[in-house]
C-alpha positions as CSV (number, residue, x, y, z in Angstrom):
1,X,-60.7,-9.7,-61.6
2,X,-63.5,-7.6,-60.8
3,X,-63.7,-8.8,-57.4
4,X,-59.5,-8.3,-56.8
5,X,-60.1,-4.9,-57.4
6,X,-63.0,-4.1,-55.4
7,X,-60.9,-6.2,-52.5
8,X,-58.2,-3.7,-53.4
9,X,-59.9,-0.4,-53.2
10,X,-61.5,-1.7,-49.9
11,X,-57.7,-2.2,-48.5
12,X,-56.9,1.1,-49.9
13,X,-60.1,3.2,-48.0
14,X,-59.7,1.2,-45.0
15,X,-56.1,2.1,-45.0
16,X,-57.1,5.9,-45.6
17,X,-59.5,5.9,-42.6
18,X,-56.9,4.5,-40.3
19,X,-54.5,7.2,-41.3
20,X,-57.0,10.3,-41.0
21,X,-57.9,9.1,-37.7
22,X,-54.5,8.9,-36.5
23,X,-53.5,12.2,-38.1
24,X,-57.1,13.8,-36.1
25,X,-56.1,12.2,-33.0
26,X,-52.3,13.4,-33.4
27,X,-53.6,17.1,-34.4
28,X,-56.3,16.9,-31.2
29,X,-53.5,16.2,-28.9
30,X,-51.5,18.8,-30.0
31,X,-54.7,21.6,-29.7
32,X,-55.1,20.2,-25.9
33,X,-52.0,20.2,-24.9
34,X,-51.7,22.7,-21.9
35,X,-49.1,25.6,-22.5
36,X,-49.5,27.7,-19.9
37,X,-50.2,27.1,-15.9
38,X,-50.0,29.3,-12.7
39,X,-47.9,27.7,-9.6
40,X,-47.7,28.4,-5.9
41,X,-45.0,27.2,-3.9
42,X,-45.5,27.9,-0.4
43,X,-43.0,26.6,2.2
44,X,-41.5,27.4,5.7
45,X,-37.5,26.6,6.5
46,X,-35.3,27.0,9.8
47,X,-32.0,27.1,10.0
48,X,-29.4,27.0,12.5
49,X,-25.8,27.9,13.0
50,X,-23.9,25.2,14.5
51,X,-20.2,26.9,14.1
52,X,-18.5,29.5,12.6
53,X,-18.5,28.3,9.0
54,X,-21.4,25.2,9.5
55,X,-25.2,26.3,8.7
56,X,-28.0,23.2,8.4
57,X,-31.2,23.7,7.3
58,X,-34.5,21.9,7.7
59,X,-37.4,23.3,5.2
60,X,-40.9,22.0,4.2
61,X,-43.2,23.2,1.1
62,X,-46.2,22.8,-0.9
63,X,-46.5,23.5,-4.5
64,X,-50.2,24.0,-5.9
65,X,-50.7,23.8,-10.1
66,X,-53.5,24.3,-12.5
67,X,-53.7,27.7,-11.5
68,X,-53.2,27.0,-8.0
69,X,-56.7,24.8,-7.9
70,X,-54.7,21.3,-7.5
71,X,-52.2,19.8,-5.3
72,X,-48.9,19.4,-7.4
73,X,-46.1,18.0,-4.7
74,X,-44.5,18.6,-1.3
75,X,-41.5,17.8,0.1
76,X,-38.8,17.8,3.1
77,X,-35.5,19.3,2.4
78,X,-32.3,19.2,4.9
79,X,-29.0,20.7,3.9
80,X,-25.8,21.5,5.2
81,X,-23.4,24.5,4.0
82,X,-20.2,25.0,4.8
83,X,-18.5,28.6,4.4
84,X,-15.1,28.6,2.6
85,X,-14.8,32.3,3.0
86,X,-16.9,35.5,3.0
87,X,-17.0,35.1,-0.9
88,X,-18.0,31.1,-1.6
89,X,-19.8,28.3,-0.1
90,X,-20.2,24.9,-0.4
91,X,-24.1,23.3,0.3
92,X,-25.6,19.5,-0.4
93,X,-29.4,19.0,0.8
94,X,-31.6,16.0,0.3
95,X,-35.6,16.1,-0.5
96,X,-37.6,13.7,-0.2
97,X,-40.8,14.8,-2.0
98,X,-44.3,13.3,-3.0
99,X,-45.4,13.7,-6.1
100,X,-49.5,13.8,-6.4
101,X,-50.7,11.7,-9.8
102,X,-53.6,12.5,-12.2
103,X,-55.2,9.3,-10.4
104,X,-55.0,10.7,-7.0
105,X,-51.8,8.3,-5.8
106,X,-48.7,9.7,-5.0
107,X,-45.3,8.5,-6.2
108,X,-42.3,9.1,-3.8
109,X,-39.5,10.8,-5.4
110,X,-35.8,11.5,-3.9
111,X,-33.6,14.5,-4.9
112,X,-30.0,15.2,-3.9
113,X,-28.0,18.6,-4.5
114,X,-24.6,19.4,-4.2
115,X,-24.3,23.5,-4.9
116,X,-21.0,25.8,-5.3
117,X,-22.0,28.9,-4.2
118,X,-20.4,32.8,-5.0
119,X,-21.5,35.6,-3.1
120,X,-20.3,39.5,-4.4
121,X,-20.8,43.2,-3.7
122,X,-20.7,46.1,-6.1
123,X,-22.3,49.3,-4.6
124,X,-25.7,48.9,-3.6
125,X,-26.2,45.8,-5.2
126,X,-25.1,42.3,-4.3
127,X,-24.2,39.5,-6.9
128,X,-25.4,35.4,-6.3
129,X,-24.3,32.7,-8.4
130,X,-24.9,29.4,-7.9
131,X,-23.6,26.2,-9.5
132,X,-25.8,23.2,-8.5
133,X,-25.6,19.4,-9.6
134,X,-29.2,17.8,-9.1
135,X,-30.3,14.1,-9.2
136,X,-33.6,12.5,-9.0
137,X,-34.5,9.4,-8.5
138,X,-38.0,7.1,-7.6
139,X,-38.2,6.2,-4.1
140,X,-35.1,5.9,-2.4
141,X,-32.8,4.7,-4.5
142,X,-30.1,7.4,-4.5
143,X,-27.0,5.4,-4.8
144,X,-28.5,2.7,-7.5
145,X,-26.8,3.1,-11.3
146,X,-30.4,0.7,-12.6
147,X,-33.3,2.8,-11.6
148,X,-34.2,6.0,-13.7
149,X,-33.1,8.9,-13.0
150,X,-33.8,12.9,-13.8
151,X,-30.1,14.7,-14.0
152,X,-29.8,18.2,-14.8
153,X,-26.7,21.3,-14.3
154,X,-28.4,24.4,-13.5
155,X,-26.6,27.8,-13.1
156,X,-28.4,31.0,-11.4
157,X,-27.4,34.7,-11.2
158,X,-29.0,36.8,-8.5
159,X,-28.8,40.4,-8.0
160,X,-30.1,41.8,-4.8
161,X,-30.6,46.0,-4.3
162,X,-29.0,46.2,-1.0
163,X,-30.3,50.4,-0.1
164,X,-33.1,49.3,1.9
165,X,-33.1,48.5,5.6
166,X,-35.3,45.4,6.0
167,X,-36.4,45.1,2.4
168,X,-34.8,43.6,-0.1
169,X,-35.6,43.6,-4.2
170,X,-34.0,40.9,-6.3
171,X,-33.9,39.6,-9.0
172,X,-32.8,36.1,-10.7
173,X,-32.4,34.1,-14.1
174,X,-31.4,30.2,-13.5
175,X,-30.9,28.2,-16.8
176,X,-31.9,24.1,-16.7
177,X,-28.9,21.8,-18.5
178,X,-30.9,18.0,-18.9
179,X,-28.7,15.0,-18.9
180,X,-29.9,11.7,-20.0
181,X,-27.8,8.3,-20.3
182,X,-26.2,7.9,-23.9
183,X,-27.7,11.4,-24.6
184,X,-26.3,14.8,-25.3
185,X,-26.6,17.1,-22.8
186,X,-29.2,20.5,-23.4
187,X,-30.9,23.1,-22.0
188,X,-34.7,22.2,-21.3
189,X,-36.0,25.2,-18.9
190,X,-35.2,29.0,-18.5
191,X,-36.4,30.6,-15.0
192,X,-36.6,34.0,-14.4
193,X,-37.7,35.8,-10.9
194,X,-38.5,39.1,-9.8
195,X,-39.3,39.8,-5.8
196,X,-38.7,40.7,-1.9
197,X,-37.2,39.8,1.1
198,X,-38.3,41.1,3.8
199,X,-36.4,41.1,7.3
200,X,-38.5,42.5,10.3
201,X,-36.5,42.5,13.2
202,X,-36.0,39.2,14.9
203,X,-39.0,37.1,13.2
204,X,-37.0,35.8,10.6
205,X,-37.1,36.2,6.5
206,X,-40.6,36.8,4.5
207,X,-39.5,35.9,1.0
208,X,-42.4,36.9,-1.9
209,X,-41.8,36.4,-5.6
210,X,-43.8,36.0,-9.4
211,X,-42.0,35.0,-12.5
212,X,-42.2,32.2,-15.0
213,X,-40.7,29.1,-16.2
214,X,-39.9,28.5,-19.4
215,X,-39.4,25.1,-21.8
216,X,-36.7,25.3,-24.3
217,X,-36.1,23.3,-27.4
218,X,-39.5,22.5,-28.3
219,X,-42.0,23.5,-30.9
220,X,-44.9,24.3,-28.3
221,X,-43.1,25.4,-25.2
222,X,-44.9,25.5,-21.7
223,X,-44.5,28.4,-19.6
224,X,-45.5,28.0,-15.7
225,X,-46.1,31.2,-14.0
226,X,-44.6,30.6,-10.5
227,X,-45.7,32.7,-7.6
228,X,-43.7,32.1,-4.0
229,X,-44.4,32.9,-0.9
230,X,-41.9,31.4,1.7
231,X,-40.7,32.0,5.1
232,X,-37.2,31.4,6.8
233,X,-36.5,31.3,10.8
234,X,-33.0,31.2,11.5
235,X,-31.4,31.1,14.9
């Protein structure tokens, strides 16, 4: 009898052990998990005119994280946008990007965009909004319903102070809507943007920016400060 009980109590510390352990490991993750990071994204796009109402676009950029010490991704965009009027557009662009893993391999990644695109004066200032459906999916495998996917709605308002000859203030809050398969939809990520364009004559579009993104919906939310530095040749 003696012996049961002593087999018991064994069970029962053994049992306790396991649980604190898990409960130190669970309570160490959370006190290492990373909450806030600075980003640079750093690119250079041209684009051309090929009609009236047809513009396509060729871009490439680089995105640094862990406060800008460690390569994140890169990527090559192309787009095409056609003008319905002076007020909206319609744009799709694919990216193929590379995505640089804690191991030090990279994992292809493709991303298509279709955007619906509103463009409005008032005064001095001008009014953006953009409407854009996004898809990602590993490798190439755009079209396939069986590989896994990142989907996401995301709406942007942009207001741009217009008094200035070559230099133009903005700013811009875009709000991230996540959709996964048999899931309700939500809003994951909250961007907001505050910077310049600047236009010197016939060199094309110097575009600098700082701001932050923001996760939503969760009990330790990471915010990634983004700074951008990007150039634009059109012709």
């Amino acid at each position: 009898m003696n012996k049961s009980k002593t087999n018991i109590h064994n069970f029962a510390v053994s049992i306790l052990i396991i649980v604190l352990v898990l409960l130190g490991k669970t309570t160490f993750a959370q006190e290492v998990k990373v909450v806030q990071d600075l980003n640079l994204w750093s690119g250079v796009a041209l684009e051309k005119s090929i009609s009236k109402d047809w513009t396509i676009s060729v871009k490439q950029e680089v995105r640094f994280e862990k406060d800008i010490s460690q390569l994140n991704n890169f990527f090559t965009q192309a787009g095409l946008e056609y003008d319905i009027n002076k007020n909206f557009s319609l744009e799709g662009k694919y990216r193929y990007i590379r995505n640089h893993k804690s191991d030090g391999s990279y994992e292809n990644n493709s991303r298509y965009t279709a955007d619906l695109k509103y463009k409005g004066k008032i005064n001095r200032f001008t009014i953006y909004y953009r409407l854009r459906y996004q898809k990602e999916v590993e490798s190439m495998h755009i079209f396939s319903r069986m590989e896994p996917y990142e989907k996401y709605l995301r709406h942007r308002i942009t207001l741009n102070y217009n008094d200035f000859k070559r230099i133009k203030p903005y700013i811009s809050t875009e709000i991230f809507q996540h959709y996964e398969l048999y899931e309700f939809s939500y809003y994951d990520q909250l961007r907001i943007l505050a910077g310049i364009r600047y236009e010197p004559k016939n060199i094309g579009q110097f575009n600098f920016a700082y701001g932050f993104n923001q996760e939503l919906n969760t009990v330790l939310p990471y915010t990634c400060f983004l700074l951008k530095i990007n150039y634009t040749y059109k012709f």
